[in-house]
C-alpha positions as CSV (number, residue, x, y, z in Angstrom):
1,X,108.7,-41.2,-34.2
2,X,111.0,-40.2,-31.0
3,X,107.9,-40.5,-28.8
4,X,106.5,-43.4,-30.1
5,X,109.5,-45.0,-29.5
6,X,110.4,-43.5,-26.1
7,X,106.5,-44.9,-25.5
8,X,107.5,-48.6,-26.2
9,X,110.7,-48.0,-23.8
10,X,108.0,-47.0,-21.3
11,X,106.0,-50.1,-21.6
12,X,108.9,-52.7,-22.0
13,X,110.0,-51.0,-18.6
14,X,107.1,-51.5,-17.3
15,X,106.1,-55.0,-18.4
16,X,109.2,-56.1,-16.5
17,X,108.2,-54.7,-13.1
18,X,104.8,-56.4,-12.2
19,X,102.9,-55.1,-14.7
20,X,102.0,-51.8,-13.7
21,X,101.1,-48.8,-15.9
22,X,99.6,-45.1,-15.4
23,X,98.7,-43.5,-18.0
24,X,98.3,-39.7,-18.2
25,X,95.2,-38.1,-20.6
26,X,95.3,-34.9,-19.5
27,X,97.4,-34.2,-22.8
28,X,99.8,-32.5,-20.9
29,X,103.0,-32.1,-21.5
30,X,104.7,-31.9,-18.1
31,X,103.5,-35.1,-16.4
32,X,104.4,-37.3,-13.5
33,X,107.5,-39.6,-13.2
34,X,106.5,-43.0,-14.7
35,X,103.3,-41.7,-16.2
36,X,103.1,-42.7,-19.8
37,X,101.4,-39.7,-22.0
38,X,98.4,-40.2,-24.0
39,X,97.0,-37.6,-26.7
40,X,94.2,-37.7,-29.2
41,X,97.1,-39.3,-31.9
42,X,97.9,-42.5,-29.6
43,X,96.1,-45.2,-31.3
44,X,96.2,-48.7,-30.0
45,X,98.1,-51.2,-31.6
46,X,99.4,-54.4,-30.8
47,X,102.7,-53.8,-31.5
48,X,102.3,-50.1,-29.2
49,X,100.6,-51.7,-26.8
50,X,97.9,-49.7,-25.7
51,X,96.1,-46.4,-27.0
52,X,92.7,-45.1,-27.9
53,X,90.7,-48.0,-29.7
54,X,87.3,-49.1,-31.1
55,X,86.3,-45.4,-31.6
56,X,88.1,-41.9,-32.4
57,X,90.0,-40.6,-29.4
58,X,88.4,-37.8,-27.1
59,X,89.0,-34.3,-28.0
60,X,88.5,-31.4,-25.1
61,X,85.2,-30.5,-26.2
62,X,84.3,-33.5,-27.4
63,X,80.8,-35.5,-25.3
64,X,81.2,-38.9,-27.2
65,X,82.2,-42.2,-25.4
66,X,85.1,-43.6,-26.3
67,X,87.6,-46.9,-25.2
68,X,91.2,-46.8,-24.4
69,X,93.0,-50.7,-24.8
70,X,96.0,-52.1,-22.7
71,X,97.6,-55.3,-23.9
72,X,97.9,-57.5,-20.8
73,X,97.9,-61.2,-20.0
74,X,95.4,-63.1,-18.1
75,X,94.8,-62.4,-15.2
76,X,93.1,-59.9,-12.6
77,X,93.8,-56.5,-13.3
78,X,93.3,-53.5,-10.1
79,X,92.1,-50.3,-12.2
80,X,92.3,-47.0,-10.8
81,X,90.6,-44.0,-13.0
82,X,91.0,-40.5,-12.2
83,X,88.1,-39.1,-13.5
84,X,86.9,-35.1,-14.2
85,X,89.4,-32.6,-16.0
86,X,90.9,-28.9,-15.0
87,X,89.4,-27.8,-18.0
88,X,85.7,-28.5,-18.0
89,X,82.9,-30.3,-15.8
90,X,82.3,-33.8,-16.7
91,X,79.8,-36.7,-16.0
92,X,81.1,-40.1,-16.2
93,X,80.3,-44.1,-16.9
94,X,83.2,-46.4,-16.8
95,X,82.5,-50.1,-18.3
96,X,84.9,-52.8,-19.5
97,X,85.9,-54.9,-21.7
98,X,82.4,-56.8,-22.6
99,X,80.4,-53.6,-21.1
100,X,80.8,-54.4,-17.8
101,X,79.5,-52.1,-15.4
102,X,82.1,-50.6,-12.7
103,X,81.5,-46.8,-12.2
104,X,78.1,-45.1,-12.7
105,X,77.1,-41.9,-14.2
106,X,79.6,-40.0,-11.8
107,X,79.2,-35.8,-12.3
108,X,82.8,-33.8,-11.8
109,X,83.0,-29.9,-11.5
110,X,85.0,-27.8,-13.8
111,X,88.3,-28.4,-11.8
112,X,87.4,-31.2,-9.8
113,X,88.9,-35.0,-10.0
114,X,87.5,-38.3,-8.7
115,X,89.3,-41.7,-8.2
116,X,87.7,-44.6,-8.4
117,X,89.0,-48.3,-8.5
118,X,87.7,-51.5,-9.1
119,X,89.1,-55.3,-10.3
120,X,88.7,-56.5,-13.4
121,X,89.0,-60.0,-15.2
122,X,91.2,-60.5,-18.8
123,X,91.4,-63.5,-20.1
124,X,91.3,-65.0,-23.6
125,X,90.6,-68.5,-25.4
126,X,93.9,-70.3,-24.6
127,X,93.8,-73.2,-21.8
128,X,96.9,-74.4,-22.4
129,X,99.6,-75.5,-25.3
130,X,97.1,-77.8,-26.7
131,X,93.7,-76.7,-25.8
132,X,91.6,-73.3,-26.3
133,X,87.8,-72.8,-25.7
134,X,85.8,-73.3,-28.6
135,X,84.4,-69.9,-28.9
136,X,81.4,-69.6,-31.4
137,X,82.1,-67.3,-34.6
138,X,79.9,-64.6,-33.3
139,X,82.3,-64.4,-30.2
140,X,85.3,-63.8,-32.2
141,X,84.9,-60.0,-31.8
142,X,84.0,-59.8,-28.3
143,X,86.4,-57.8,-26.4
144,X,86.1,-60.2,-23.1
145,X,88.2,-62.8,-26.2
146,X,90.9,-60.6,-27.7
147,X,94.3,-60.0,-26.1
148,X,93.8,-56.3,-24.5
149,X,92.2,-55.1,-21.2
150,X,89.6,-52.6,-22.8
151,X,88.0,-50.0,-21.1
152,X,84.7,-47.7,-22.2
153,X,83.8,-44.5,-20.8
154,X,80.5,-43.4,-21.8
155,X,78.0,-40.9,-19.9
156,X,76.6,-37.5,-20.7
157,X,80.3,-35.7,-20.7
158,X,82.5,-38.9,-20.4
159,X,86.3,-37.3,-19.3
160,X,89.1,-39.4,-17.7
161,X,92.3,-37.6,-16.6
162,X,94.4,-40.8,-15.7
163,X,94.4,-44.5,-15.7
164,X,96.4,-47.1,-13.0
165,X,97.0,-50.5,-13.8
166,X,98.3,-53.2,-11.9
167,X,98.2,-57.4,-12.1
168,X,96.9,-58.4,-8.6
169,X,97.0,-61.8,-7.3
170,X,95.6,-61.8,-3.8
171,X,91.4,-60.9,-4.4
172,X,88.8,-63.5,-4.8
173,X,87.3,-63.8,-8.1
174,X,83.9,-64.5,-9.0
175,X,83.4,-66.6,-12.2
176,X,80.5,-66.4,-13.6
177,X,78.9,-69.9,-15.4
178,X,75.4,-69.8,-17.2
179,X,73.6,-68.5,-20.7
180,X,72.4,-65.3,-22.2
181,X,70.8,-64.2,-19.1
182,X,74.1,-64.1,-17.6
183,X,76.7,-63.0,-20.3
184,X,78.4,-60.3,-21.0
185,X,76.5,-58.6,-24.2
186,X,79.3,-56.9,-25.9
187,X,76.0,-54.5,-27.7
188,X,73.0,-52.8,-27.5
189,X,70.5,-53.3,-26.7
190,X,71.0,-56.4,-24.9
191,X,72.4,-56.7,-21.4
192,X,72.6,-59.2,-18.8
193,X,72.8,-59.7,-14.8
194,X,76.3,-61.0,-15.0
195,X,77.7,-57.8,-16.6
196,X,75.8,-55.5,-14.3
197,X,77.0,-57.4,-10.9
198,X,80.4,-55.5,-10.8
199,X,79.0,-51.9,-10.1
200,X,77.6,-53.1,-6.7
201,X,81.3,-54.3,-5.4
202,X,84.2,-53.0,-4.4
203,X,88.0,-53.7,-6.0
204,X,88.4,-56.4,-3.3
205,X,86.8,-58.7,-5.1
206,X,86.7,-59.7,-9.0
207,X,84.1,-61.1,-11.3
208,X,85.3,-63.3,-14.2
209,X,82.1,-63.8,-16.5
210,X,82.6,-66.9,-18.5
211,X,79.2,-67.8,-19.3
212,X,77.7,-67.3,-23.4
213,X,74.3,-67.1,-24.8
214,X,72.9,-70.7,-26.1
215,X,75.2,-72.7,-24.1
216,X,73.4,-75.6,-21.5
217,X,75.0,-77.2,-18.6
218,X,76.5,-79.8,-20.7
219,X,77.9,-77.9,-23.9
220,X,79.3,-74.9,-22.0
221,X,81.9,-78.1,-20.6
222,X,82.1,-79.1,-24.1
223,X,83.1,-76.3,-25.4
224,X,86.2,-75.7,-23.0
225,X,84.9,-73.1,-20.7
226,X,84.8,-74.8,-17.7
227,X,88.1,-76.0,-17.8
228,X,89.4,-72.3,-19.2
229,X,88.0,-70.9,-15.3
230,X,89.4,-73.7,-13.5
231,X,92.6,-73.4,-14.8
232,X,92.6,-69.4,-13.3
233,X,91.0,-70.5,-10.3
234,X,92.5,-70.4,-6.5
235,X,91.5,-71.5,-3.5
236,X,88.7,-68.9,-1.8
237,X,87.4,-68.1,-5.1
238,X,83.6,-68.5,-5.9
239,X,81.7,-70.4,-9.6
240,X,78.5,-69.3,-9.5
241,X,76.4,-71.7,-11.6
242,X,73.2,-70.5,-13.6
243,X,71.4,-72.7,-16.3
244,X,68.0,-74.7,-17.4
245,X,66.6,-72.4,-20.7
246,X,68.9,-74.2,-22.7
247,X,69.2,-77.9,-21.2
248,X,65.0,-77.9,-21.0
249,X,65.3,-77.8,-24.7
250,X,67.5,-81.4,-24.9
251,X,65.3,-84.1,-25.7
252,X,68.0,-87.3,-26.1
253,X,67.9,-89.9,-23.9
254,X,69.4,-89.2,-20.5
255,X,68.6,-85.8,-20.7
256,X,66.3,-83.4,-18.5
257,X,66.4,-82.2,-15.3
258,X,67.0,-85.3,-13.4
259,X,69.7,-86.9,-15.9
260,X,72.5,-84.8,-18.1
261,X,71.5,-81.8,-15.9
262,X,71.9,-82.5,-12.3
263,X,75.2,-85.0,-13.9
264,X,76.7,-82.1,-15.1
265,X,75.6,-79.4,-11.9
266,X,77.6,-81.7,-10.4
267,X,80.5,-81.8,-11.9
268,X,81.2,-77.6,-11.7
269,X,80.7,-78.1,-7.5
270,X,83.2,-81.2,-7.1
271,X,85.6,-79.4,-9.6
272,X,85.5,-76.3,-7.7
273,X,85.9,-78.1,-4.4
274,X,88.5,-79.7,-5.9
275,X,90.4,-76.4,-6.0
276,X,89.2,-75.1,-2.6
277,X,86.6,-72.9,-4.2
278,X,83.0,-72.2,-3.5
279,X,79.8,-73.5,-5.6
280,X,77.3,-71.3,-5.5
281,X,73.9,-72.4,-7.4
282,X,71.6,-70.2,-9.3
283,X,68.4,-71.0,-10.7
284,X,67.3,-70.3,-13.8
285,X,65.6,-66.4,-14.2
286,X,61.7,-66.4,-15.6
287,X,60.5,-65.9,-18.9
288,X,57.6,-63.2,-19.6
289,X,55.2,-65.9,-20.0
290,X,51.9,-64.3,-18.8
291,X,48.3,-65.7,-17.9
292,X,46.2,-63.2,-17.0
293,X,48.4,-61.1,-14.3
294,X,50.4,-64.2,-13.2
295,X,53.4,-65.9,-15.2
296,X,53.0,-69.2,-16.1
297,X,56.1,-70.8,-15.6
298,X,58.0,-72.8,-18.4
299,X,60.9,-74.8,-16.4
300,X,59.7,-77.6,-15.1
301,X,61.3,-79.3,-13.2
302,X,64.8,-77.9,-13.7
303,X,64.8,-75.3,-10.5
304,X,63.4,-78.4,-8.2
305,X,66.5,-80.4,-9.3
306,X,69.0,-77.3,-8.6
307,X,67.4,-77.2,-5.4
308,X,67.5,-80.4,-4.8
309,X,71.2,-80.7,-5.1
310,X,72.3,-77.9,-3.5
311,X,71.2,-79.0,-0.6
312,X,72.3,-82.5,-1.2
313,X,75.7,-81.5,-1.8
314,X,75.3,-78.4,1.1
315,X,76.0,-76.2,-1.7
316,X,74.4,-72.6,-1.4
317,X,71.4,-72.0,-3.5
318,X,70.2,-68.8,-5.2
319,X,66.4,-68.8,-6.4
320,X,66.5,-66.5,-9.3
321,X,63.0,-67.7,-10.4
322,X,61.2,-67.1,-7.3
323,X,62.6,-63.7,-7.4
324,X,62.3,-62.6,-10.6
325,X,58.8,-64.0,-10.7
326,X,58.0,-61.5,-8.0
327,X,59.3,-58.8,-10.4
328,X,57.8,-59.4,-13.5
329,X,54.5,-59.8,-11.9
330,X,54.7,-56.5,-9.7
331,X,55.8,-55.0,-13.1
332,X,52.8,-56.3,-14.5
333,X,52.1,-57.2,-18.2
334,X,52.7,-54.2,-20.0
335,X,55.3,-52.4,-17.8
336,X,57.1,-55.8,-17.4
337,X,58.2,-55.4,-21.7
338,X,60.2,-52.4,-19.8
339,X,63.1,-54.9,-18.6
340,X,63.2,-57.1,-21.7
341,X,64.3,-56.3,-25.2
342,X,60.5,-55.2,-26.2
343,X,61.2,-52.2,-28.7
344,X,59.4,-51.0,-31.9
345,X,61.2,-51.0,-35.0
346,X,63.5,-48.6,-35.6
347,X,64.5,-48.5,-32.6
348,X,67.6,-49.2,-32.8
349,X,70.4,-49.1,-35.8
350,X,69.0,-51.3,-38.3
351,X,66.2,-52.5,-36.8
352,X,63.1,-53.2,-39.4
353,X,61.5,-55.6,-37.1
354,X,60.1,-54.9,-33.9
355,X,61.5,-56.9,-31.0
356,X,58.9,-58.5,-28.6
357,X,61.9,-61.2,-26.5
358,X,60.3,-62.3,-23.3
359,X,63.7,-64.1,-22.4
360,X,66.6,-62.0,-22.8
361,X,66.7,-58.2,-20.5
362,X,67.6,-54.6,-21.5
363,X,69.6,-52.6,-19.5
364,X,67.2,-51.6,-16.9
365,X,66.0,-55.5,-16.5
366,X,69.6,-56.7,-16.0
367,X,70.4,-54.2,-13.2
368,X,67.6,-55.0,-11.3
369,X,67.9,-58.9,-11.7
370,X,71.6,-58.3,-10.6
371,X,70.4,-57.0,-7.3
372,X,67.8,-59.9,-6.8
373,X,71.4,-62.0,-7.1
374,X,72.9,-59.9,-4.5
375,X,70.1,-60.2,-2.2
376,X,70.5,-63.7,-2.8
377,X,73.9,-63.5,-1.7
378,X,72.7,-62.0,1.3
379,X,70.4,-64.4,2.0
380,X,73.2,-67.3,1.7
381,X,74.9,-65.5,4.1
382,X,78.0,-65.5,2.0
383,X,81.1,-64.0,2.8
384,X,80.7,-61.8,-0.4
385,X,78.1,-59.3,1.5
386,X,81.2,-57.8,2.9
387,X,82.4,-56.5,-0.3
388,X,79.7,-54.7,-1.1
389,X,79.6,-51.0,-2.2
390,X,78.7,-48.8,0.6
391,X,76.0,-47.1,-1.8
392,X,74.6,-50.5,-1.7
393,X,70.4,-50.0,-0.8
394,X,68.7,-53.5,0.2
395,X,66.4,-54.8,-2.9
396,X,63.3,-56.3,-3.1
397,X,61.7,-57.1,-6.2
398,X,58.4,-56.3,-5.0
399,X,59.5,-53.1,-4.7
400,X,61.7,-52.7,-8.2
401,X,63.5,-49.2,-9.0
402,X,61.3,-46.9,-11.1
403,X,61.9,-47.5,-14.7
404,X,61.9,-43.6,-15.3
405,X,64.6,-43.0,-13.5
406,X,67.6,-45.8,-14.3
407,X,69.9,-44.0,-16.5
408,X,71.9,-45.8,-19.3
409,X,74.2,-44.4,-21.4
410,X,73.9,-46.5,-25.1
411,X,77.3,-47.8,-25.9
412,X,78.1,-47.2,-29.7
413,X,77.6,-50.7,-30.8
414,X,74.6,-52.2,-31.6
415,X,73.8,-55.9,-32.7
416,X,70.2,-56.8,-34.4
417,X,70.7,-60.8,-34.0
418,X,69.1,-62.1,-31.1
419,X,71.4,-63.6,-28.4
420,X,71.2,-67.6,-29.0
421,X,69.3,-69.4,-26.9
422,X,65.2,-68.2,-26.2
C-alpha cells in the first residue's frame, strides 16, 4: 500500500512538470532518480494512472506480447523505449495505441539495450464543452478513443527495460482523413496503410490517424471528426485526405463524384489552409477486381475529380490507384489474395467462414501500400521526405517485397466482423 501510494506521489509530481514520465521495468529495486518502478503486480488503473494493461504483465521468461497504459491528455506524445534486458536476449515489436507500427522486429543480445524514439498521437472523442465526435459503437473500445496512451510490444521475445514520455509541442503532425483502407484496425487480421506509415519516420514528425472504416467524404464531417483534427491542428501541419469506396456508394441527388464529393474535398483543403496547414490529396486504393490478368477498375469517376481539384486548388495529389493497380497486377491473381484478408476458415479465432475481401489488406498488403504513399510523397516533393527513416529503401510496386519474407507478429486480439464499408 506504501508503494502504491509513494507511485501516485510520483505521478502527481510529474503531471505538474510538463508531463514527463520514465518508467523503469527492469524490476529492479535500485533505480534511477525520477524513474517510476514497474513490476509484474502494477496494473493500470485510472485512478494509478498507468501500469500493465489489456493483457497479464511480462514475467522474465515469459515470450508473450503484452501493453503497458499511461493516462495522458491530448496531445503529441515523444516516446523513448529502452529495449533488450541484462538478463536474456530479446527480439522486439513496438506498436501503439490502435497497432500502430513504430519499431520493427528489433533483436537484442543477452546484455545488450537499444533506444529507440518516435512521436505519437492521443486523442479521444471530446471537441469541446459541447461537442464530441460521434464515434460508432464498434469504436467504443478502440484504444486510439479511451483516455490512456497505450503501447504494445509484441515480437518473437518482446522485452522492454524502460519507457520515456514527454508532451511535445513543436513537431508537425500528420492527420490522417479517409475509410478502412486507411484506419487504424485495433485487430487481427485486418490492417491498414494509415497505421503502418509511422514505422517509416522518424520522432520529428507525428501521425494523427483520424479516419474510420465506412465513413465517405461527407459523413466523416458529419460525424465530428473533421472538426476533432482541426481543433489539434497548427500551422505546418499536414491532412492528408483519402476517400471514394464509400461516397461511390451514395446515390441521392447531388451526390457522386462531381457533386457532394468534390463539395466536401473541398472543404478539408480551405479548412486546413485556414489554419496554415497543408492539404495533401489521396486517391482512393484499388479493389481486387480481376479480368483476366488486369483489374477492372470500379471507381469511376471519383480519382478524375480528386485529380481534377488538386490541381485546381494547387493542392498536392497522391495517386494511390495508379499505384496500387501496379501491385495487384504484378502480384497477379492468386498471389494478389496475399495482401488482402483472403484466409480459409479457421484461420483465425472464431472464424467458420472463409474470408475472400478484395477491399480491405492484411498486414503484409498494408505495409506495402504504405510505401506506395511514401513514394508518393516523394514524388510531391513534400517537405516530409526529410523525415524519413534512414533504413528507408525506395519502393516500386512493380517490384513489391516478397511476401515470404515480411514478418508480423499477431497482436492478441482478433475481430471476425468485417471492417464497414466494402
Amino acid at each position: 500500500m506504501r508503494f502504491k501510494t509513494l507511485c501516485v506521489i510520483c505521478m502527481a509530481a510529474l503531471c505538474s512538470h510538463a508531463q514527463e514520465f520514465s518508467f523503469d521495468l527492469t524490476g529492479n529495486r535500485r533505480i534511477a532518480k525520477g524513474d517510476i518502478a514497474v513490476t509484474e503486480t502494477t496494473l493500470y488503473s485510472d485512478s494509478l494512472g498507468y501500469g500493465y494493461d489489456l493483457q497479464p504483465a511480462p514475467t522474465r521468461k515469459s515470450t508473450a506480447p503484452y501493453f503497458f497504459s499511461v493516462k495522458v491528455p491530448d496531445g503529441n506524445y515523444h516516446v523513448t523505449v529502452t529495449l533488450g534486458s541484462k538478463k536474456r536476449a530479446g527480439n522486439t515489436t513496438v506498436r501503439g495505441e490502435s497497432r500502430r507500427l513504430f519499431i520493427e522486429n528489433q533483436p537484442t543480445k543477452k546484455g545488450e539495450l537499444k533506444e529507440y524514439s518516435f512521436t505519437i498521437n492521443k486523442r479521444n472523442p471530446v471537441i469541446n464543452e459541447k461537442e464530441s465526435v460521434r464515434i460508432k459503437p464498434r469504436e467504443r473500445n478502440k484504444r486510439n478513443w479511451d483516455n490512456r496512451l497505450t503501447l504494445e510490444f509484441n515480437g518473437e521475445a518482446p522485452v522492454c527495460s524502460k519507457i520515456v514520455i514527454k508532451r511535445v509541442e513543436d513537431v508537425p503532425t500528420i492527420f490522417l482523413c479517409g475509410n478502412s483502407t486507411v484506419v487504424d484496425q485495433d485487430n487481427e487480421p485486418w490492417a491498414s496503410w494509415g497505421q503502418m506509415i509511422p514505422r517509416f519516420f522518424t520522432d520529428k514528425v507525428c501521425f494523427a490517424n483520424y479516419a474510420e472504416s465506412g465513413e465517405s467524404s461527407n459523413t466523416f464531417i458529419a460525424a465530428g471528426r473533421l472538426k476533432k483534427a482541426l481543433s489539434q491542428m497548427k500551422a505546418g501541419d499536414y491532412i492528408f485526405v483519402e476517400f471514394g469506396h464509400n461516397d461511390e456508394k451514395q446515390k441521392k441527388p447531388g451526390c457522386g463524384a462531381w457533386g457532394h464529393f468534390i463539395h466536401h474535398l473541398k472543404i478539408y483543403i480551405d479548412e486546413a489552409r485556414a489554419r496554415g496547414a497543408h492539404p495533401v490529396l489521396v486517391t482512393p486504393t484499388q479493389r481486387r477486381n480481376f479480368k483476366g490478368d488486369k483489374l477492372v477498375d470500379t471507381h469511376g469517376e471519383f480519382p478524375e475529380a480528386v485529380k481534377f481539384l488538386a490541381e485546381k486548388t494547387g493542392v498536392p495529389v497522391i495517386d494511390l490507384q495508379q499505384m496500387t493497380t501496379v501491385l495487384y497486377e504484378t502480384l497477379g491473381v492468386e498471389d494478389s489474395k496475399k495482401a488482402l484478408v483472403h484466409y480459409p476458415a479457421g484461420t483465425w479465432p472464431g472464424q467458420t467462414k472463409a474470408f475472400a475481401d478484395n477491399t480491405h489488406f492484411n498486414h503484409y498488403g498494408a505495409y506495402q501500400i504504405a510505401k506506395c504513399v511514401i513514394e508518393g510523397i516523394k514524388n510531391a516533393q513534400l517537405p516530409l521526405v526529410q523525415f524519413l527513416r534512414e533504413d528507408y529503401q525506395a519502393y516500386d510496386p512493380a517490384h513489391p517485397d516478397a511476401f515470404d519474407s515480411f514478418k508480423w507478429n499477431n497482436s492478441p486480439f482478433t475481430e471476425i466482423e468485417k471492417p464497414d464499408g466494402n
